[in-house]
ZABAZA-980205 format. One line per field, with one value per residue (C-alpha): chain; residue in three letters; x, y, z. Coordinates in nm, 2 decimals. Example, Ala and Ser with C-alpha at 12.3 -4.5 7.8 and 13.67 -1.06 7.14 Angstrom:
2
c	[A / A]
r	[Ala / Ser]
X	[1.23 / 1.37]
Y	[-0.45 / -0.11]
Z	[0.78 / 0.71]
This chain:
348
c	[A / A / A / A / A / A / A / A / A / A / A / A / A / A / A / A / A / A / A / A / A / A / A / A / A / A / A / A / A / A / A / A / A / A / A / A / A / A / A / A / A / A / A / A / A / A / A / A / A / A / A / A / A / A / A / A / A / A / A / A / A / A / A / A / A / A / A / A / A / A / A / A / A / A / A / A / A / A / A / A / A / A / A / A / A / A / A / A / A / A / A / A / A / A / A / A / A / A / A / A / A / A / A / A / A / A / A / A / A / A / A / A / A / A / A / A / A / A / A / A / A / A / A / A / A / A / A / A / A / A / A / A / A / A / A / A / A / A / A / A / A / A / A / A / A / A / A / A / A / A / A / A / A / A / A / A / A / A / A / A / A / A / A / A / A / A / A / A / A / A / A / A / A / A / A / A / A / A / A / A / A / A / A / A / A / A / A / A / A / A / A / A / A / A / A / A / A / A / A / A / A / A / A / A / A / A / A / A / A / A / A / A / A / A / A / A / A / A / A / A / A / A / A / A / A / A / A / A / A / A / A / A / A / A / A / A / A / A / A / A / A / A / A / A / A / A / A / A / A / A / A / A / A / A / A / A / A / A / A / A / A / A / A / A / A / A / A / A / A / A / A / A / A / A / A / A / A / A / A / A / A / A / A / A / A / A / A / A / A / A / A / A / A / A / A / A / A / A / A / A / A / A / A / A / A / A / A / A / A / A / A / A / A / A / A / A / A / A / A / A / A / A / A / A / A / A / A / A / A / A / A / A / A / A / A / A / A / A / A / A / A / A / A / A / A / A / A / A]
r	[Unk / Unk / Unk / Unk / Unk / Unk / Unk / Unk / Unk / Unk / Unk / Unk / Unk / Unk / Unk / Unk / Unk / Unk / Unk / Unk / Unk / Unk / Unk / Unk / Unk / Unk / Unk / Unk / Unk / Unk / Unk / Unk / Unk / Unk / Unk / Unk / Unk / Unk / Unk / Unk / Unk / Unk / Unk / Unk / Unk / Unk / Unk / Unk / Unk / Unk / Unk / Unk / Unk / Unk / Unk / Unk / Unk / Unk / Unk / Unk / Unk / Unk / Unk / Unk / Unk / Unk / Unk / Unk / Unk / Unk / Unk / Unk / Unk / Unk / Unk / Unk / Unk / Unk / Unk / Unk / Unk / Unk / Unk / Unk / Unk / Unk / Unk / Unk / Unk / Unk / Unk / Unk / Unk / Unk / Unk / Unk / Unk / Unk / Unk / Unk / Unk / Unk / Unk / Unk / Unk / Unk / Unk / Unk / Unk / Unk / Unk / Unk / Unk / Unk / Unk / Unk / Unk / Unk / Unk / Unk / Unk / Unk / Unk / Unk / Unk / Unk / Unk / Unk / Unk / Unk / Unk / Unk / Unk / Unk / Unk / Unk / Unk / Unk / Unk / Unk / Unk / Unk / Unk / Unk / Unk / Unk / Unk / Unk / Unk / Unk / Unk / Unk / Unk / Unk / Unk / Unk / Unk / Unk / Unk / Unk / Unk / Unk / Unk / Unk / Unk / Unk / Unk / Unk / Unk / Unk / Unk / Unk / Unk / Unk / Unk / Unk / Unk / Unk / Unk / Unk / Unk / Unk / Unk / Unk / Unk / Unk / Unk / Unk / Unk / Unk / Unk / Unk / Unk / Unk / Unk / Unk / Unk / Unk / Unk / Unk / Unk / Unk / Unk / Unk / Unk / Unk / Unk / Unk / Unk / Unk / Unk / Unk / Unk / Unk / Unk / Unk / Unk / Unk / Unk / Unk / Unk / Unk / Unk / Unk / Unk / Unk / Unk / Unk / Unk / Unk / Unk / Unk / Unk / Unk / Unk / Unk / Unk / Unk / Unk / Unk / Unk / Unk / Unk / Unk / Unk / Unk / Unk / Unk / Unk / Unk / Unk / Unk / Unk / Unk / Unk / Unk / Unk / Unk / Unk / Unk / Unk / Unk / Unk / Unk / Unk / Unk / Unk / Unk / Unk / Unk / Unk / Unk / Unk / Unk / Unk / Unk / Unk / Unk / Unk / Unk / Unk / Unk / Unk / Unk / Unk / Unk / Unk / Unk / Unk / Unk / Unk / Unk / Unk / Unk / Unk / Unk / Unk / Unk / Unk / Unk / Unk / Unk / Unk / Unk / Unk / Unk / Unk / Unk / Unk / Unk / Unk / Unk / Unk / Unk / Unk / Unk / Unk / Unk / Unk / Unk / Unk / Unk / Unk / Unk / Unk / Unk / Unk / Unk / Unk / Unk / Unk / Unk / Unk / Unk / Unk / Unk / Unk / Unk / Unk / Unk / Unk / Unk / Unk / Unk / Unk / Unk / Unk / Unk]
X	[2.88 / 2.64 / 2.37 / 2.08 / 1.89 / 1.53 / 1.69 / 1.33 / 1.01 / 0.72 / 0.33 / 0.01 / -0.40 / -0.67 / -0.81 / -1.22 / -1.30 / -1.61 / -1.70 / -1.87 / -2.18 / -2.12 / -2.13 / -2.47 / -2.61 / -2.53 / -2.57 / -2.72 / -2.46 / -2.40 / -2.09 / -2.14 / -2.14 / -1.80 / -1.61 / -1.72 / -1.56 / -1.27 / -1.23 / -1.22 / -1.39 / -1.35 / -1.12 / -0.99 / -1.14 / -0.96 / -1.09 / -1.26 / -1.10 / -0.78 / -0.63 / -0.48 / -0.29 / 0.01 / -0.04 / -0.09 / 0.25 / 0.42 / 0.30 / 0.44 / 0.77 / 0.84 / 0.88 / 1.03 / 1.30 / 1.34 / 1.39 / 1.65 / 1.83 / 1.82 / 1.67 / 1.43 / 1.78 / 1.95 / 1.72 / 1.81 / 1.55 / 1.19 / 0.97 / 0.62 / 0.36 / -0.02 / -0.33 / -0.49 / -0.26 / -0.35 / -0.39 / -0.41 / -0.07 / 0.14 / 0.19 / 0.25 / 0.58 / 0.68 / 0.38 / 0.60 / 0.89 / 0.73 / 0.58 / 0.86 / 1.11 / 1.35 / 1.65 / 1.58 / 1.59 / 1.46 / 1.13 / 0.95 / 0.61 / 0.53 / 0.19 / 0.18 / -0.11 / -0.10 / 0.24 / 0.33 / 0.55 / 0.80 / 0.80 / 0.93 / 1.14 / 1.28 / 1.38 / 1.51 / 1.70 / 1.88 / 2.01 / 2.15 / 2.35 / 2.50 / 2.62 / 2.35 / 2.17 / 2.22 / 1.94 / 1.63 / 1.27 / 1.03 / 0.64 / 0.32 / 0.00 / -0.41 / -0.66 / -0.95 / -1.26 / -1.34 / -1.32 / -1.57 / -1.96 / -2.09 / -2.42 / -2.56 / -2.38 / -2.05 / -2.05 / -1.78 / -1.56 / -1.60 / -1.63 / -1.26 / -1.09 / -0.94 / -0.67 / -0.33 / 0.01 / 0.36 / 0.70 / 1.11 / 1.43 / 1.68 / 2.04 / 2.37 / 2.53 / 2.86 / 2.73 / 2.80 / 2.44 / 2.21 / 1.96 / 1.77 / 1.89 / 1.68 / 1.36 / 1.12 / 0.86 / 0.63 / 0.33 / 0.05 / -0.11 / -0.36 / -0.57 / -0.56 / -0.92 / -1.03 / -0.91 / -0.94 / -1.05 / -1.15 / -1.24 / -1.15 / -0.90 / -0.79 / -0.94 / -1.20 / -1.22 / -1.23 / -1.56 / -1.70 / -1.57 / -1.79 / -2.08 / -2.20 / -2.57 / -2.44 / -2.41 / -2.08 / -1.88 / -1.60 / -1.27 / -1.30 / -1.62 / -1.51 / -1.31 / -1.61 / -2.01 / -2.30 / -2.37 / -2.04 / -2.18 / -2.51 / -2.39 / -2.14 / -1.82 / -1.63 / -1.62 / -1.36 / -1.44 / -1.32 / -1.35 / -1.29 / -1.32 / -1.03 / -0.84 / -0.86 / -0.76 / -0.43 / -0.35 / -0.35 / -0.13 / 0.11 / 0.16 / 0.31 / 0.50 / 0.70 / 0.80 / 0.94 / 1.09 / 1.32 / 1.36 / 1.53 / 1.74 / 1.91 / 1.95 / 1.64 / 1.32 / 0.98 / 1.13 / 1.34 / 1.14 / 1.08 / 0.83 / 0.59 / 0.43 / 0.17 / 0.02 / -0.34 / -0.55 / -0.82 / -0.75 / -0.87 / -0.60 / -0.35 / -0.45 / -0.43 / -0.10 / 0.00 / -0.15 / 0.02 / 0.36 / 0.34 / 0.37 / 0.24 / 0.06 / 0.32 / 0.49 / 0.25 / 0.13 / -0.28 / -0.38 / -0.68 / -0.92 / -0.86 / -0.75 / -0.85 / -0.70 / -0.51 / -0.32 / 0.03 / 0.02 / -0.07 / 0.29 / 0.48 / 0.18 / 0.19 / 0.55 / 0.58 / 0.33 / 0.51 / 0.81 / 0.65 / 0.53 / 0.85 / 0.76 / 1.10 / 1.47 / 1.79 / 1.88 / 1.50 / 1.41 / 1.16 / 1.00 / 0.75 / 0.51 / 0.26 / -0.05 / -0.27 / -0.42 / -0.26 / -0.20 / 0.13 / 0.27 / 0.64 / 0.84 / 1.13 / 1.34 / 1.49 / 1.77 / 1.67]
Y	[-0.33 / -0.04 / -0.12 / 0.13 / 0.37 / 0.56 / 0.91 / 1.06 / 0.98 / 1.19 / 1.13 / 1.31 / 1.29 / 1.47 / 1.74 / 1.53 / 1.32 / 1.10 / 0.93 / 0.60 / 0.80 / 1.00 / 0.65 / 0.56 / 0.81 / 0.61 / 0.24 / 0.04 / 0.05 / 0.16 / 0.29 / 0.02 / -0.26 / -0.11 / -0.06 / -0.43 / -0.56 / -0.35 / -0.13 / 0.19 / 0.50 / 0.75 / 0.77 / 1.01 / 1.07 / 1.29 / 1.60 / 1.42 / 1.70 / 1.85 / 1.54 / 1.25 / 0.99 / 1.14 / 1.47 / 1.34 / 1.15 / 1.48 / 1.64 / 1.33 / 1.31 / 1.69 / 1.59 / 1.32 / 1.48 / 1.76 / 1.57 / 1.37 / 1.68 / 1.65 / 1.80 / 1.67 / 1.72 / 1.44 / 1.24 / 0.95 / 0.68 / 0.67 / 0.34 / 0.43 / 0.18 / 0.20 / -0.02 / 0.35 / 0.51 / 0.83 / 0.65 / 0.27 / 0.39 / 0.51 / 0.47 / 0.71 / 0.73 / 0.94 / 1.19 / 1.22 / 1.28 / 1.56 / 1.72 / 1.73 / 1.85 / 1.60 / 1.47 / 1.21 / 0.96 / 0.59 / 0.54 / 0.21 / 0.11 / -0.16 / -0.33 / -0.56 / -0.38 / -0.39 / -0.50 / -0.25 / -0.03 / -0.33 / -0.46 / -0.11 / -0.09 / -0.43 / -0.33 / 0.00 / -0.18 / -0.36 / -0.04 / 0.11 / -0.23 / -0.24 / 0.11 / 0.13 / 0.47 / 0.69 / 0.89 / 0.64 / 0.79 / 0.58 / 0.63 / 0.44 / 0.63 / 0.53 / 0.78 / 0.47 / 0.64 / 0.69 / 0.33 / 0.19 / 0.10 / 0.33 / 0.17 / -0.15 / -0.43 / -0.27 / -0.20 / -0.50 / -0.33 / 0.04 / 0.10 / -0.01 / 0.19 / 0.53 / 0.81 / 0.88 / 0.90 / 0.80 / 0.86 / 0.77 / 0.83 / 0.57 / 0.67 / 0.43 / 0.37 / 0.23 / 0.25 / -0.09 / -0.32 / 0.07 / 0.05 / -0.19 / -0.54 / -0.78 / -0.79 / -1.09 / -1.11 / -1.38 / -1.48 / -1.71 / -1.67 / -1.93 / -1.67 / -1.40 / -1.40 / -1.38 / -1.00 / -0.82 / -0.58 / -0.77 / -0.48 / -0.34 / -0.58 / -0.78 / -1.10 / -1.18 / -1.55 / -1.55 / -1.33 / -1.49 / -1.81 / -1.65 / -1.53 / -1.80 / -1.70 / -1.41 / -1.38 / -1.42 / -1.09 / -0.99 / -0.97 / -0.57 / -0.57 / -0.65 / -0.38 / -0.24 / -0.33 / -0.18 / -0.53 / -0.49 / -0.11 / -0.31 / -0.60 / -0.44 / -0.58 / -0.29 / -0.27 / -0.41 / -0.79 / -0.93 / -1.25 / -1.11 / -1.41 / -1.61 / -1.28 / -1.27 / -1.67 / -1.60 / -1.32 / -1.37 / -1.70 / -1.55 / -1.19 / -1.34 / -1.58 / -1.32 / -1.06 / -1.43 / -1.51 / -1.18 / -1.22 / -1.58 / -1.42 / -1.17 / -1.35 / -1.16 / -1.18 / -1.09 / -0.94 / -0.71 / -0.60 / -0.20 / -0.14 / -0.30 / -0.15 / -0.36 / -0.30 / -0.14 / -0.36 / -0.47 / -0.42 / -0.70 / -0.84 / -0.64 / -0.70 / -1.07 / -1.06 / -0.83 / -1.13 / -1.40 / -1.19 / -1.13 / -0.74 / -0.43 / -0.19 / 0.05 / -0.19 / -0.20 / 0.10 / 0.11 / 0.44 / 0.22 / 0.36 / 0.75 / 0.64 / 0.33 / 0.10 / 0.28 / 0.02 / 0.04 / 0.40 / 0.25 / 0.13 / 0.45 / 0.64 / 0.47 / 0.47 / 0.86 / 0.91 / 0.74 / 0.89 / 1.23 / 1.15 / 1.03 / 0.68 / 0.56 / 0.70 / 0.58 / 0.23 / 0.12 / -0.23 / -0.17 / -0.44 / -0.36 / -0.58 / -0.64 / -0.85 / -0.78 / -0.90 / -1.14 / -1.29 / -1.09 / -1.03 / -0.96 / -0.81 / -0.53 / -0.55 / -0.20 / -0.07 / 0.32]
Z	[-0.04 / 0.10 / 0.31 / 0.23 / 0.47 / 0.49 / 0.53 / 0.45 / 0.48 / 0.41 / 0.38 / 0.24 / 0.35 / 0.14 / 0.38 / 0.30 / 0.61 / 0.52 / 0.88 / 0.90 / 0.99 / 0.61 / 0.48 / 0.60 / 0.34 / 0.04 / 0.18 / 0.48 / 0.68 / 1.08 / 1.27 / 1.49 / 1.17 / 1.08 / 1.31 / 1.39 / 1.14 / 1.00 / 1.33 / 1.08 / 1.17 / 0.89 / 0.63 / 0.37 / 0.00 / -0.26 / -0.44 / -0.72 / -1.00 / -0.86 / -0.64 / -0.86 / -0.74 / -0.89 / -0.69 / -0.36 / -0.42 / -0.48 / -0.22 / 0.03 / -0.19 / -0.14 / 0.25 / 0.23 / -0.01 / 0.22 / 0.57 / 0.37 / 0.31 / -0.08 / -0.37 / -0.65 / -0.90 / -0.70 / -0.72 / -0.96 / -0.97 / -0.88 / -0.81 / -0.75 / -0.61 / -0.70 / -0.83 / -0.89 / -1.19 / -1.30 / -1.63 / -1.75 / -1.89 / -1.87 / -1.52 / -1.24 / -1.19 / -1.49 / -1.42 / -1.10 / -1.25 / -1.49 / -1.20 / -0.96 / -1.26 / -1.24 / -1.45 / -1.72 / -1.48 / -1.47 / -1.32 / -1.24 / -1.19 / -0.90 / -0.93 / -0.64 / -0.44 / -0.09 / -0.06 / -0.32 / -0.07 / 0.05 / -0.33 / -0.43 / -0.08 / -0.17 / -0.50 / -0.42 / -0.12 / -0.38 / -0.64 / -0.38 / -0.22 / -0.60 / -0.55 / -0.91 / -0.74 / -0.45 / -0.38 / -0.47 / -0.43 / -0.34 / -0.34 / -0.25 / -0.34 / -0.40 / -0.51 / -0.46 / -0.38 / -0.73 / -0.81 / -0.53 / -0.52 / -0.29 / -0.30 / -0.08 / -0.34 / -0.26 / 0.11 / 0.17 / -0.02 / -0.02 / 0.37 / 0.39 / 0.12 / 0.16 / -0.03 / 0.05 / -0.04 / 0.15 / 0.03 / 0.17 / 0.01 / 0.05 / 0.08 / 0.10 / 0.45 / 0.57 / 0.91 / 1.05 / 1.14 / 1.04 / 0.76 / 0.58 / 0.71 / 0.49 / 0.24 / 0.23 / -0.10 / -0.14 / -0.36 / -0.44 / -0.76 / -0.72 / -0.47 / -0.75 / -0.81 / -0.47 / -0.40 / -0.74 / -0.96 / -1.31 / -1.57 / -1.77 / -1.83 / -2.11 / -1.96 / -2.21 / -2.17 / -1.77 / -1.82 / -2.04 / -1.87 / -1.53 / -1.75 / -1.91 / -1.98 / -2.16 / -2.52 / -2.72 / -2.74 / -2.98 / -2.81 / -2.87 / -2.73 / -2.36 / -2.19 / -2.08 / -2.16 / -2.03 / -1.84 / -1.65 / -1.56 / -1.44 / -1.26 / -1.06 / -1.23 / -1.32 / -0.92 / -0.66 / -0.52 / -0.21 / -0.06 / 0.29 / 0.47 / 0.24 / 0.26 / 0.66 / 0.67 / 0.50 / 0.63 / 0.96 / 0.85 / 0.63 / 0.81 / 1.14 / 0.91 / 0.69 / 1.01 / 1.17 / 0.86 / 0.87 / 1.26 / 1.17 / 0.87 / 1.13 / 1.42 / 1.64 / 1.77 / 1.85 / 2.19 / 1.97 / 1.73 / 1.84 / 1.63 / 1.37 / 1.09 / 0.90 / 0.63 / 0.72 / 0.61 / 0.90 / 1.22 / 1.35 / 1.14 / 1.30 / 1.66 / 1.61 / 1.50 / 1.79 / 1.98 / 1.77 / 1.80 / 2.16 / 2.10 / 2.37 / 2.19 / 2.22 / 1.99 / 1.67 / 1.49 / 1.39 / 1.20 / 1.02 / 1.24 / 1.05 / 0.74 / 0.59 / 0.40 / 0.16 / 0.01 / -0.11 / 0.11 / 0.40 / 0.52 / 0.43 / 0.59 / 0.89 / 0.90 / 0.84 / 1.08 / 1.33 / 1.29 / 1.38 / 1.68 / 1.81 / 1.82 / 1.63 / 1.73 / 1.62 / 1.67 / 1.69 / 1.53 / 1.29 / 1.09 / 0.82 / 0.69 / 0.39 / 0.28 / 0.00 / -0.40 / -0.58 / -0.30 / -0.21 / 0.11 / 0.24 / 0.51 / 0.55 / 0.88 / 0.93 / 1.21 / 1.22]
């Protein structure tokens, strides 16, 4: 059986900063209230017409093809990661596919949010064990900035959120102990109201369920109404304090769950990359963990929280500056809607 390997990774920012100080234009907010609470300090917003979320993935797959020494023609599957699809379908990963000229290849849409990136990673782990594919492509991508409240209401929400894109290829490896060592996926449905984005959606009876001085609608009626527009329910909600409690529970939980399946520990771990979701978040699992700074990578602070880019991002970025060689331990790790959250433990 192959073991399978990153052999590229690649990542893409939109060139708009928007600065916490950019911010206070459209909402009373203050630097000082942010970076409080999230510890972000600008973050990244798409071209509103010429930047999808299907572009900015190209443009982080084309580097991550090309540092693992392939083409777009070898490529022969493609899982892409998003809660931000170009369209409501289909998804993203065939846009992909059609820009990047490939072969009729299978592609696969992951919907797990934050975790997206070590769903796909997990699944892609798993073709390429079976000897299924060989050259697997696998993206995580968020163009969210159209999608937020950028108004008082929405500040919770929209302060955190940024645009990106990060790609890897994963290759098969009969190098003994190198590669992906093990994948960890989780979930807890029961929190899926507590971190979501409800409409449009086919849920007609849980709005009408949470609505229920407003009149009767016809099933038709209630992908979108102009009380959803007026209310604020076509945007994002968080419950960021039931988000935070689990998370800081569940993260340190799933990274010590691979440690256990391979034998290692905190003290071997090289380098962590979470998920960027707070980093208040990630600086009390550092704590928790035991880790130097030198051990955990934070790019929140110029990004955001880009979702299912985030890890790839961070990972990418990391591997430029010459923060991961060969033989590191590196352990990746996700928490995010639905609740989902999992781990990858990697030997580089």
């Amino acid at each position: 059986m192959f073991q399978s390997k990153i052999a590229g990774i690649g990542y893409y920012v939109p060139k708009n900063v928007y600065t916490n100080q950019d911010l206070e234009r459209f909402m009373d907010t203050s630097d000082a209230w942010i970076q409080e609470r999230t510890g972000i300090k600008e973050r990244r917003y798409a071209d509103r017409l010429t930047e999808t979320t299907t572009t900015m993935a190209v443009e982080a797959a084309k580097v991550a093809i090309e540092r693992a020494k392939t083409t777009a023609d070898a490529i022969d599957f493609v899982i892409f990661a998003t809660l931000t699809p170009d369209y409501y379908f289909p998804g993203c990963a065939v846009l992909l596919q059609r820009e990047m000229k490939m072969n009729e290849v299978g592609c696969l849409d992951i919907r797990n949010q934050c975790s997206g990136f070590v769903y796909a990673l997990s699944i892609a782990d798993q073709f390429i064990k079976t000897g299924m594919y060989k050259n697997i492509l696998v993206v995580g991508s968020e163009k969210q900035s159209f999608a937020m409240d950028f108004s008082t209401r929405g500040r919770n929400v929209s302060v955190i959120f940024g645009d990106g894109a990060g790609a890897a290829v994963l290759q098969p490896t009969t190098e003994p102990g190198k590669g992906i060592l093990s994948t960890h996926l989780h979930a807890d449905g029961n929190y899926a109201e507590q971190l979501a984005m409800h409409y449009p959606g086919a849920s007609a009876g849980y709005w009408l369920e949470n609505k229920p001085n407003w009149p009767d609608k016809e099933l038709g009626d209630l992908l979108i109404t102009k009380e959803m527009l007026e209310d604020g329910s076509l945007f994002p909600y968080m419950d960021g304090q039931t988000v935070f409690k689990k998370a800081v529970v569940k993260f340190p939980e799933v990274i010590q769950e691979a440690l256990t399946k391979n034998g290692l520990a905190t003290t071997d771990i090289d380098l962590l990359v979470p998920h960027q979701a707070n980093l208040r978040i990630s600086q009390y699992i550092q704590k928790t963990l035991g880790l130097k700074d030198e051990q955990v990578v934070n790019n929140i602070q110029k990004y955001g929280n880009t979702t299912a880019a985030s890890v790839p991002i961070a990972l990418a970025e990391a591997w430029e500056e010459g923060r991961i060689k060969d033989g590191d331990l590196i352990c990746l790790a996700a928490f995010g809607a639905g609740f989902t959250w999992g781990s990858a433990l990697i030997r580089w």
